[in-house]
C-alpha positions in Angstrom: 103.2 86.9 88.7 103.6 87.5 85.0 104.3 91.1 84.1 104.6 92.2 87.9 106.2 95.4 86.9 102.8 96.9 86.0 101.2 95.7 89.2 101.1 98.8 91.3 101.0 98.6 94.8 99.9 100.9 97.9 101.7 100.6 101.0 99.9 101.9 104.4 102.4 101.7 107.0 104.3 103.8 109.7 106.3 106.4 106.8 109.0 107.8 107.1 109.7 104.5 109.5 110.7 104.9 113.0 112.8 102.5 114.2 109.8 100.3 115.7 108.9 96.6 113.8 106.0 98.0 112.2 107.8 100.8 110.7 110.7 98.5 109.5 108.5 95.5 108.5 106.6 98.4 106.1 110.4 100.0 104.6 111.4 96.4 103.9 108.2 95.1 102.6 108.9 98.0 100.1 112.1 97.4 99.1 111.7 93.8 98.5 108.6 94.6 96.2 110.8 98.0 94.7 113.9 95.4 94.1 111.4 92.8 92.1 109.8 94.8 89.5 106.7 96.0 91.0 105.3 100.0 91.0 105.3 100.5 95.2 104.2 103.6 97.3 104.4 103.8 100.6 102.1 106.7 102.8 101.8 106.9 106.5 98.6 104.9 107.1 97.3 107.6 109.4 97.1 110.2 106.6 94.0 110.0 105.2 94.9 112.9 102.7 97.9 112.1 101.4 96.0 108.5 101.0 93.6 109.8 99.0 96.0 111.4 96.8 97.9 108.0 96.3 94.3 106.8 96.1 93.3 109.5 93.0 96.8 109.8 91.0 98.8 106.1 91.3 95.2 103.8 91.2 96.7 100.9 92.9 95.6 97.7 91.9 96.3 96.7 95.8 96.4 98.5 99.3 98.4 96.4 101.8 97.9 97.8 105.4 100.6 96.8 108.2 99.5 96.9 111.8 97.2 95.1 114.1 93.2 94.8 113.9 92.9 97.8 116.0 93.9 99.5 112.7 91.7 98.5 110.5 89.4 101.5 110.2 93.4 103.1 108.9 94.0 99.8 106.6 91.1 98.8 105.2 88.2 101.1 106.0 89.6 104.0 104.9 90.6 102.6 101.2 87.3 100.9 100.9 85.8 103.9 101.1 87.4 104.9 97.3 86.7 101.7 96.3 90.2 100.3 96.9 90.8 96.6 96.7 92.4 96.0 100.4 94.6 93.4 101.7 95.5 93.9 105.4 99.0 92.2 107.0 98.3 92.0 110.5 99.7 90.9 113.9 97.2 90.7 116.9 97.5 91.5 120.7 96.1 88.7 122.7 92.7 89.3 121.6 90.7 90.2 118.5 87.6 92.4 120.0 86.3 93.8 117.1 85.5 94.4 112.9 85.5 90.8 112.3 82.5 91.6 109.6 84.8 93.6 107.9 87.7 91.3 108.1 85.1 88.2 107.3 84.6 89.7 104.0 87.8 90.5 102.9 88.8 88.2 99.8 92.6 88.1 101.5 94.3 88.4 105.0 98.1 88.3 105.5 99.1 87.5 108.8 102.9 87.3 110.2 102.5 83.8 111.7 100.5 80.5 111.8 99.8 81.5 115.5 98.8 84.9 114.5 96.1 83.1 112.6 95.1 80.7 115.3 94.2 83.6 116.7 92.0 85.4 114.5 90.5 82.0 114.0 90.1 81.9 118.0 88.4 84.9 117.6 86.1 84.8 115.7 87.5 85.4 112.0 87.4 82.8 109.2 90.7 81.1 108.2 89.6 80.6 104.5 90.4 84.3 103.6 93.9 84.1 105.9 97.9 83.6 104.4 100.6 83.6 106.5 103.5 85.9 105.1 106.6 86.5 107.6 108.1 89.8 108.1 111.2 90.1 105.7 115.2 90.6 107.1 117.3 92.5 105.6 120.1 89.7 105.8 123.0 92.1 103.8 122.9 94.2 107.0 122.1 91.6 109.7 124.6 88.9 108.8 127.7 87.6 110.7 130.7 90.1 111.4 134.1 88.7 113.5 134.1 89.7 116.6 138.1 91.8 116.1 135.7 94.2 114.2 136.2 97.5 115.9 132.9 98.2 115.7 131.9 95.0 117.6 134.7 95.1 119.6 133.5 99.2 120.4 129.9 97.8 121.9 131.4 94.9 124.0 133.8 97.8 125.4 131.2 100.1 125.6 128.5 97.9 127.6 132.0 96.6 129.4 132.2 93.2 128.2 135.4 91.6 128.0 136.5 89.3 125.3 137.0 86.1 128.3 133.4 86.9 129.2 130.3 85.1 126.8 127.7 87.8 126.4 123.7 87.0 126.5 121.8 89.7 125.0 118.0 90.3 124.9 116.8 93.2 123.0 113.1 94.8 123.1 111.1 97.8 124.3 111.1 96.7 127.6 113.0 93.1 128.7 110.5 91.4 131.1 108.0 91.3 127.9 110.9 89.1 126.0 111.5 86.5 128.7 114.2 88.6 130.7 113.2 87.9 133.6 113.1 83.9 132.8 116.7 83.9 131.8 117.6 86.1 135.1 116.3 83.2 137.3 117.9 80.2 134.5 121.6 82.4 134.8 121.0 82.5 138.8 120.4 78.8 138.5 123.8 78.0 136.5 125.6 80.8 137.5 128.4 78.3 139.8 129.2 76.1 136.9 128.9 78.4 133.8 132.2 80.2 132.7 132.0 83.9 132.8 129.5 85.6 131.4 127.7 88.8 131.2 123.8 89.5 130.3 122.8 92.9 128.7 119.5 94.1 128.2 118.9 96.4 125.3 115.8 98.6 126.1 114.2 101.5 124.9 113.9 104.6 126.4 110.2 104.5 127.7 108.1 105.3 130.8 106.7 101.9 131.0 110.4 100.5 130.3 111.9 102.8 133.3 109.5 101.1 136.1 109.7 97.7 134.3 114.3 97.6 134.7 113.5 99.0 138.5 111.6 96.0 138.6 113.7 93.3 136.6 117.3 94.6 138.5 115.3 94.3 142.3 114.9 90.8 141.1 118.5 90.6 139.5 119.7 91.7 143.2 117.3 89.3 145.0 119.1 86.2 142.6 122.0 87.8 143.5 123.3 88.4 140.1 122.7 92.1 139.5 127.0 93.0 139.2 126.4 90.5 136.1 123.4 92.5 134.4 123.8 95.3 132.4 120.7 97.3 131.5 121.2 99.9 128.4 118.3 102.3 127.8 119.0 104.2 124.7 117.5 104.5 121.0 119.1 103.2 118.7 119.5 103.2 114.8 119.0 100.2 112.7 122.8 100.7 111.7 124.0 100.2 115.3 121.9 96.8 115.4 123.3 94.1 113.5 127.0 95.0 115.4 124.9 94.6 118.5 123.7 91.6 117.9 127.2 90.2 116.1 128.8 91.5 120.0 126.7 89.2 122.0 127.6 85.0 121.9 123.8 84.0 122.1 120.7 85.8 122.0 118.3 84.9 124.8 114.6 86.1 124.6 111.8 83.5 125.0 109.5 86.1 124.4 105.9 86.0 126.3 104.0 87.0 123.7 104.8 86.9 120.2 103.9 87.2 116.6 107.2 87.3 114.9 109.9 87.8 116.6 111.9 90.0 114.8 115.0 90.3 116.7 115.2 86.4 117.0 115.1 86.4 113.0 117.9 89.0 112.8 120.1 87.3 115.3 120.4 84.3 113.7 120.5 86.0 110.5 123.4 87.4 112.7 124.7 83.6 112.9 123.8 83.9 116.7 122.1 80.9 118.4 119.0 81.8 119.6 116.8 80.6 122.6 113.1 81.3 122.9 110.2 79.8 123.8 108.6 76.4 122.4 105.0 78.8 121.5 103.6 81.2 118.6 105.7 82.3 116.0 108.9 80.2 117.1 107.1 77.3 115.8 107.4 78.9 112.1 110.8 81.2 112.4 113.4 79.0 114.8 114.3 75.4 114.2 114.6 73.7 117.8 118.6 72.1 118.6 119.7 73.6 114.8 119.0 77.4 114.9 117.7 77.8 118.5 117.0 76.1 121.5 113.1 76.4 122.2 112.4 76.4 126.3 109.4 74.4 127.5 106.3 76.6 127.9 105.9 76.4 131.8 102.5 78.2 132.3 100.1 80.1 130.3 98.9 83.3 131.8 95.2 83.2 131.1 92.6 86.2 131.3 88.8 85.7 131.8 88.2 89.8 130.8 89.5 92.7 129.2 89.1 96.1 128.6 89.7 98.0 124.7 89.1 101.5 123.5 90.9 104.1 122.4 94.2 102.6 120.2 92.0 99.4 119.5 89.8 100.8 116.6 86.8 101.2 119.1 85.1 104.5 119.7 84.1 103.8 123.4 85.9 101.9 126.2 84.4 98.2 126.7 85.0 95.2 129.1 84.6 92.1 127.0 84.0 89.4 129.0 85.3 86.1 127.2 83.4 82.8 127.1 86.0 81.1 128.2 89.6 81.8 129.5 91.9 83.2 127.3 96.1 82.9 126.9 97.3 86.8 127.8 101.1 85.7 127.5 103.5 82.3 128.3 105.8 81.8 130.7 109.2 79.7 130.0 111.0 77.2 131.7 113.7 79.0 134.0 115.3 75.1 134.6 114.8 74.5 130.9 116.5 77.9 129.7 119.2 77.1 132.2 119.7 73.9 130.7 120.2 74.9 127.2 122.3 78.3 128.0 125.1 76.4 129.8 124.9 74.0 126.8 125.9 76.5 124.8 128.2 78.1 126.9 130.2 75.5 127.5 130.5 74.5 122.9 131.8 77.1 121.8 131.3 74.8 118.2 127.6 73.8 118.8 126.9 78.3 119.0 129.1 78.7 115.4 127.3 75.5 113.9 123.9 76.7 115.5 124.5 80.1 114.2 125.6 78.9 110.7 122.3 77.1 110.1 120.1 80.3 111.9 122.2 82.4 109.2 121.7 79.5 106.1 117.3 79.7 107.4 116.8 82.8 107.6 118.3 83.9 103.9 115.9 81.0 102.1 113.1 81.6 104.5 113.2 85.1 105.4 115.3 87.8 103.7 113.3 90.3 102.6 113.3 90.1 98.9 112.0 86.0 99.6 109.3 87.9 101.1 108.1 90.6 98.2 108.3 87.1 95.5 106.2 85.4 98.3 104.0 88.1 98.3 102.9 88.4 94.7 102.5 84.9 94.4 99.8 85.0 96.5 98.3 88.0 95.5 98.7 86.5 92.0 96.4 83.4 93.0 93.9 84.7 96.1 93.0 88.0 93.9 94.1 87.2 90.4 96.1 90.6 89.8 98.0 89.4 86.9 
């Protein structure tokens, strides 16, 4: 985009940022665009009036809201309202139950994935008006550190890893939701032949999360490999995460429902192999036997109704019945994980060359400055902001 220092730019996102992916996709987004020349804001995009005062004083010639479709009346309702131009960047949940007139008519969607965008067009949105654009990694911080680094060395101590022991870490707000409970039965299954190794689960600090690990360690005790399973539910900054991820030998979350996968991104960016789930975003993100191992879907978990209110954009709680089945979440293959985690725990050389090329991807494909250029170029030729 010629002249992209005079473009101005309105960014509606979680602000100041949390630690959560939205949050951090929004900061990023915002450095990458503050880093290439353009004039960015960002404002919480539940603030309708420090919105309007962006709105009034900086006259963007773009809003970009980050969230879901059950925030559209936040992203682009709101800004259409002051005659805003409005170009949403959205994930979905499953399901897209509502505003597809509003989204229909939108000139421009971003979405974080090609699945993402199968499913808007599932649902009932046109794919003309749709883009993909990934979320952005900060890949000066999340990049590969030795593991004699005291502060490496400090988690493995800490989560009481030895250094003779491979570590397999998952990391989300609850486990079960990132395949944790898949790679429990695939460890169980390998568990006599693999060399020693320890599995932590990074979790945050959650009601939902504390009945979810009651759950996930009853069937860690049941496979009979709960003195192998560490559970740690604390928050965290986003300075004590890329030494978590450099502590662990291979990152291990095939996800069961996905429209990123954020972690996965950062752990190869890490130079950590990676093994997910052959579905959704992996398809764009992980490269299958050169930056992660993909596990074979093994069954899809399919829903014939829902129910959405409150937190979905929708005034009044409704069942939806669905025409026809829909894909809640995947599954993966236990035997499948289990084939490729032993694979990799046994080649020490196959993890550092599978991390190596995770690390060489993600910089060309995904660091977040490769984002912001992305970005404008579209901008520059869907809405001809020059």
């Amino acid at each position: 985009m010629a002249g992209a220092a005079t473009v101005k730019v309105l960014v509606l996102t979680e602000y100041p940022p949390s630690a959560a992916g939205l949050a951090r996709q929004g900061d990023l987004f915002c450095r990458g665009l503050q880093e290439i020349g353009v004039d960015v804001h960002p404002v919480h995009f539940e603030s309708p009036q420090e919105k309007e005062w962006y709105y009034r004083w900086f006259m963007p010639d773009v809003v970009v809201g980050i969230g879901f479709w059950g925030h559209v009346p936040h992203l682009v309702l709101h800004p259409q309202q002051f005659g805003m131009r409005t170009v949403p960047w959205l994930l979905a949940d499953g399901y897209v139950a509502a505003h597809h007139e509003v989204l229909n008519a939108l000139p421009l969607i971003l979405v974080t994935s090609n699945w993402v965008k199968e499913t808007y067009i599932r649902d009932g949105v046109k794919g003309d008006n749709i883009e993909v654009l990934p979320v952005g990694c900060d890949t000066a911080s999340f990049r590969p550190h030795s593991c004699d680094d005291p502060k490496v060395r400090s988690i493995r101590e800490a989560l009481g890893v030895s250094h003779k022991q491979i570590m397999i870490l998952t990391v989300g707000g609850d486990a079960a939701s990132k395949g944790a409970q898949e790679v429990m039965r695939a460890l169980a299954l390998i568990d006599a032949e693999a060399p020693k190794w320890r599995y932590v689960c990074k979790v945050w600090p959650q009601p939902r999360t504390v009945q979810q690990n009651r759950i996930d360690l009853q069937l860690a005790a049941e496979l009979g490999i709960d003195k192998k399973v560490t559970y740690s539910t604390n928050v965290v900054s986003h300075n004590f995460m890329p030494y978590l991820l450099a502590a662990c030998d291979i990152y291990a979350a095939p996800s069961r429902l996905e429209g990123f996968g954020m972690l996965q991104v950062e752990a190869n960016a890490c130079a950590k192999p990676v093994i997910a789930i052959n579905a959704m975003a992996f398809l764009d993100t992980m490269v299958h036997g050169e930056t992660a191992f993909l596990a074979k879907v093994a069954e899809e978990r399919k829903i014939k109704e829902a129910v959405f209110g409150e937190g979905h954009g929708i005034d009044d709680s409704q069942r939806i019945v669905f025409p026809y089945p829909r894909t809640a979440d995947y599954r993966a293959s236990a035997p499948d994980i289990a084939k490729y985690l032993l694979t990799l725990m046994q080649d020490s050389g196959l993890r550092r060359r599978m991390g190596e090329a995770g690390r060489k991807n993600v910089v060309e494909l995904f660091d977040y400055r490769q984002v912001a250029r992305h970005f404008v170029k579209i901008v520059s030729g869907r809405l001809g902001i020059q």
